[in-house]
C-alpha positions in Angstrom: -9.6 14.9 30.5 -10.4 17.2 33.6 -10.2 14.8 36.8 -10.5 15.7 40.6 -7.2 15.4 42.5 -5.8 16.7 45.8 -4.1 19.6 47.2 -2.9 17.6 50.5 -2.4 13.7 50.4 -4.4 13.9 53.9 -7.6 15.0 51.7 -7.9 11.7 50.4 -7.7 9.6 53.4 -9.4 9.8 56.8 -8.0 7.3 58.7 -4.3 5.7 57.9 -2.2 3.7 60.6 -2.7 3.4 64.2 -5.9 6.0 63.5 -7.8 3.1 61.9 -10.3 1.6 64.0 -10.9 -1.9 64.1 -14.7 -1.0 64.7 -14.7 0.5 61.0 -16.9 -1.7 59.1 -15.4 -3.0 55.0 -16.3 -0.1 53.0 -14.8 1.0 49.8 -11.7 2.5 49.6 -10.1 0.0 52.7 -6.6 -0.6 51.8 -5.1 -3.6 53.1 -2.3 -5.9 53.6 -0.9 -9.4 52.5 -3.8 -10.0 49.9 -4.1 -12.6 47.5 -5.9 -12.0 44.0 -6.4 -15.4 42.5 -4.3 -14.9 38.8 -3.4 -11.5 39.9 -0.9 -11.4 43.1 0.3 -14.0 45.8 0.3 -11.3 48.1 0.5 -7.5 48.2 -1.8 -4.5 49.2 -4.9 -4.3 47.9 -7.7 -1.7 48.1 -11.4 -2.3 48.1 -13.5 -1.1 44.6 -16.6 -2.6 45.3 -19.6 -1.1 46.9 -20.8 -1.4 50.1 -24.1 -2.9 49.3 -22.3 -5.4 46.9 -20.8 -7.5 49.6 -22.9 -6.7 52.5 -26.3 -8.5 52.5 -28.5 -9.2 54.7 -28.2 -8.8 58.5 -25.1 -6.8 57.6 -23.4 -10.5 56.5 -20.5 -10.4 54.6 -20.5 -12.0 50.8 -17.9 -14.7 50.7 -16.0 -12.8 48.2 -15.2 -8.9 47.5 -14.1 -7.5 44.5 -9.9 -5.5 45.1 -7.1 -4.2 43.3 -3.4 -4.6 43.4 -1.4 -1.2 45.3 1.9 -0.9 44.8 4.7 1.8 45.3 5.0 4.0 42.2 7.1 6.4 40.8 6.1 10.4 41.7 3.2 11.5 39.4 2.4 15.1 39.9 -1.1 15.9 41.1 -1.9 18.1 37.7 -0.8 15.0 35.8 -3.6 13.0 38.1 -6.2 15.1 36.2 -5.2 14.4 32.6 -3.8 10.6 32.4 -3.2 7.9 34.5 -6.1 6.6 34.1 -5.8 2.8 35.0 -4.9 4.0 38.2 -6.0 5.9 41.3 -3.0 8.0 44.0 -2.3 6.9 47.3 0.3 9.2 48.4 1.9 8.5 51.4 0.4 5.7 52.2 3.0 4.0 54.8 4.9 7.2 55.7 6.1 9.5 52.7 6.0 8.2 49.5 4.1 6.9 46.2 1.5 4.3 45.6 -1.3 3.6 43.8 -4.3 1.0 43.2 -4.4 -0.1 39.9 -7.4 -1.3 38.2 -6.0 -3.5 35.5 -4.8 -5.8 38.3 -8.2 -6.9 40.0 -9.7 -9.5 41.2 -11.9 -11.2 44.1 -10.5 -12.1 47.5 -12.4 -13.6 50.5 -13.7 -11.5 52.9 -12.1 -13.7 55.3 -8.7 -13.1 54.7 -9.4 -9.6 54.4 -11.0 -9.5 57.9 -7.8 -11.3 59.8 -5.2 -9.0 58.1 -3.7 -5.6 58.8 -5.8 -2.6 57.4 -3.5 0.1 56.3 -5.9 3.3 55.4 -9.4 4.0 55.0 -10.0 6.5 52.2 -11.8 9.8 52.9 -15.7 10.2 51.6 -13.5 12.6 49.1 -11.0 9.7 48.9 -13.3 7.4 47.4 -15.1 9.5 45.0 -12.1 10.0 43.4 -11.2 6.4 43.1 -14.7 6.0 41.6 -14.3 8.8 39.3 -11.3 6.9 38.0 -12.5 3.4 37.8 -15.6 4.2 35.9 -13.4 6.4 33.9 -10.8 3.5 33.3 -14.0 1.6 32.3 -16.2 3.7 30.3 -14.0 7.2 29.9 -17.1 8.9 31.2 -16.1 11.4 33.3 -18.2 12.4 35.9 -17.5 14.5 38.5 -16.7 13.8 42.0 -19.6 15.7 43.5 -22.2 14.0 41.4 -21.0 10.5 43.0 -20.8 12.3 46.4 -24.7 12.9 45.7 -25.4 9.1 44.8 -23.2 7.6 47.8 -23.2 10.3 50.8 -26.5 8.2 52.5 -24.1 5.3 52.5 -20.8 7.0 54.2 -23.4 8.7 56.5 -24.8 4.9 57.5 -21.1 3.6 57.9 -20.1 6.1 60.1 -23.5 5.7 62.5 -22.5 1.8 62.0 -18.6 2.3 63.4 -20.3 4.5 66.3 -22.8 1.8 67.1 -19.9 -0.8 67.5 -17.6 1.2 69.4 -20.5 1.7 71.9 -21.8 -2.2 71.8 -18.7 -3.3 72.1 -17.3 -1.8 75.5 -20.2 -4.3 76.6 -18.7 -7.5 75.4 -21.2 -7.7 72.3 -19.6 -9.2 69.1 -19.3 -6.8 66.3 -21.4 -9.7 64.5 -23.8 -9.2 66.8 -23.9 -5.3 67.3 -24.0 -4.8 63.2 -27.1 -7.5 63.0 -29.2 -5.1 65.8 -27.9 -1.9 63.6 -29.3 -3.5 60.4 -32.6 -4.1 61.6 -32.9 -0.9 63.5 -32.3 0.8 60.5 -34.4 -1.1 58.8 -37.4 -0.7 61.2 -40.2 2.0 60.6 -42.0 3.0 57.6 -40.1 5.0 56.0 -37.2 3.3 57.5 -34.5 5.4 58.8 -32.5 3.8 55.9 -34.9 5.6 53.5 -34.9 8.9 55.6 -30.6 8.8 55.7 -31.5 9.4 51.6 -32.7 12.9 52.3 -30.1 14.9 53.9 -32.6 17.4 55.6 -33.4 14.0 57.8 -29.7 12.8 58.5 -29.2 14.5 61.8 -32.3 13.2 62.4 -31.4 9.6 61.9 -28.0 10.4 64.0 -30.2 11.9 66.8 -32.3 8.5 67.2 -29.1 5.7 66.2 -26.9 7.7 68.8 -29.3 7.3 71.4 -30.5 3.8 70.5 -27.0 2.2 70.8 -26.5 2.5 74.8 -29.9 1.3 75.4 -29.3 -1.6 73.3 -25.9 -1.9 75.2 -27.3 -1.9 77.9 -30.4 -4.5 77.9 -27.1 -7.0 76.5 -25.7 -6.4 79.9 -28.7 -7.2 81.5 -29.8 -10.3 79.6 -28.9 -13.4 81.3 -26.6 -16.1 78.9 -24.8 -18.9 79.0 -21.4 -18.0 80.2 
């Protein structure tokens, strides 16, 4: 076995604590608190495994249910040791302050979206972060190992899209607009055009392109919310 690990618990993470922002949209690699996993835990962190695309549908709606794993505070494994075994289990060192957890993948499940929404998110893993945690779970699952960068290839449209999504938000919602309603105008924005800028975010030559246009889409958008008369 010859798995990625970290030099620096920061690598793996890119938001922990009072850094994450509610705007964030459910992605993989979401750690959270208070979770239940029918037949698995009453309560407890869990972390995200599935896919974006998996529980998101149309009009960016949730999916009822989303597919987690138990994390729990572990014992110190050293990060060469990450590399050779462990493999029913992916780091998350320092999680809450200094110290040793990790998700574990024998101890998953489906929780609601729903309860996953109204409780306390703890860390959002790193684009890094979460290659690594699926390196391991398909590892756990198949003992294929296949390196971080070849996922990184297959997934980096979609971090790129979730970050343009938690921009949009942030700027919708200093307008009053509902995050419901500011990911439904995303979706079909990015869904508009032939190709659709969806399509172009899979060609990284045409990302900063696709940033360029969302960036100055969202205040116009914003904007004409302000200016459209409702029913107060």
């Amino acid at each position: 076995m010859n798995l990625d690990t970290f030099d620096d618990p920061s690598q793996i993470y890119t938001a922990r604590g009072d850094e994450v922002r509610s705007a964030r949209p459910l992605f993989t690699g979401d750690v959270f608190r208070n979770v239940v996993i029918p037949g698995t835990q009453d309560s407890g962190l869990a972390i995200i495994l599935a896919h974006p695309c998996s529980f998101r549908g149309a009009a960016g709606r949730l999916s009822e249910k989303v597919a987690v794993c138990s994390v729990r505070e572990t014992g110190r494994v050293g990060n060469d040791a990450w590399r050779m075994g462990f493999l029913n289990r992916m780091p998350l060192p320092d999680l809450e302050g200094e110290g040793h957890w990790a998700a574990f993948f024998d101890e998953l499940g489906r929780t609601t979206t729903e309860s996953l929404l109204a409780t306390e998110r703890l860390a959002c893993l790193s684009d890094f972060g979460i290659n690594i945690l699926q390196q391991r779970l398909t590892c756990h699952l198949t003992r294929a190992q296949i390196p971080t960068r070849t996922f990184n290839v297959a997934f980096s449209n979609t971090y790129e899209e979730a970050e343009l999504l938690e921009e949009w938000i942030v700027v919708c919602a200093q307008t009053g607009m509902s995050f419901g309603i500011a990911t439904e105008k995303f979706e079909a924005f990015m869904r508009s055009g032939e190709p659709s800028l969806q399509t172009l975010l899979l060609d990284p030559q045409q990302r900063s392109h696709v940033r360029k246009v969302c960036r100055e889409k969202a205040p116009l958008l914003a904007q004409e919310y302000v200016d459209t008369p409702r029913d107060r």
